[in-house]
N, C-alpha and C positions, 0 to 999 in steps of 0.2 A: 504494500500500500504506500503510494506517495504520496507527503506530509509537509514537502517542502525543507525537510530537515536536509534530504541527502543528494545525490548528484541525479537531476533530470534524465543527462545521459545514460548513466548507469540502469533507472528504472525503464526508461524507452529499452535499450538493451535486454534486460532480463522479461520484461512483456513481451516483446518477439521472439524470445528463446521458448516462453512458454506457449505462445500461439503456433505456433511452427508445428507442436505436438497435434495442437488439434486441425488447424488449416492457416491457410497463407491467404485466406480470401478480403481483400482493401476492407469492403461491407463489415465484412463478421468484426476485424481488428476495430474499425473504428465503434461500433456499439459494445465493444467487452473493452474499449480502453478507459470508461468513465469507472469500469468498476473497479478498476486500482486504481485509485485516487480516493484519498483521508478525504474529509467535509471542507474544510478551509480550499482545496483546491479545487474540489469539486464547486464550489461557489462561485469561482474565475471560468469553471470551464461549463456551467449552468449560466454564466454572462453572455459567454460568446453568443451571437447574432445566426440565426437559424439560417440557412445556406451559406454560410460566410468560410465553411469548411470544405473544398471538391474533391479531398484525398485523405486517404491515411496518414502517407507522408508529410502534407502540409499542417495534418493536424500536431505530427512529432513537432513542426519545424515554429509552428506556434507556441506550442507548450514548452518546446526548449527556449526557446526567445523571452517567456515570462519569466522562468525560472531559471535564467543563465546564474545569475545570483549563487546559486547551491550548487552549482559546477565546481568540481575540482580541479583545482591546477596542477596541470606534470611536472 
């Protein structure tokens, strides 16, 4: 569950490791991505604007951009 505490990339990472088991399908990833997301994030991403998403990938490339903050540095 992402909380904001730890690195975006890491959790986008480990979501696709786990989705992989069940399917690679864009649709399926982006309606199972709100369910690992804590409440505080899911607040940001219950904001977002209804079509304002075309992709799974733009959806990572959003939610990494809010949360670059909790990224870890090499």
């Amino acid at each position: 569950m992402y909380n904001e505490r730890t690195d975006p990339v890491e959790h986008v990472s480990r979501f696709n490791l786990r989705m992989t088991v069940h399917s690679k399908s864009e649709a399926l990833m982006c309606k199972v991505f709100p369910f690992s997301l804590g409440p505080v994030v899911m607040r940001w991403f219950d904001g977002l604007k209804a079509g304002s998403i075309d992709s799974f990938k733009e959806l990572i490339q959003v939610f990494g951009s809010r949360f670059i903050t909790c990224s870890r540095v090499p």
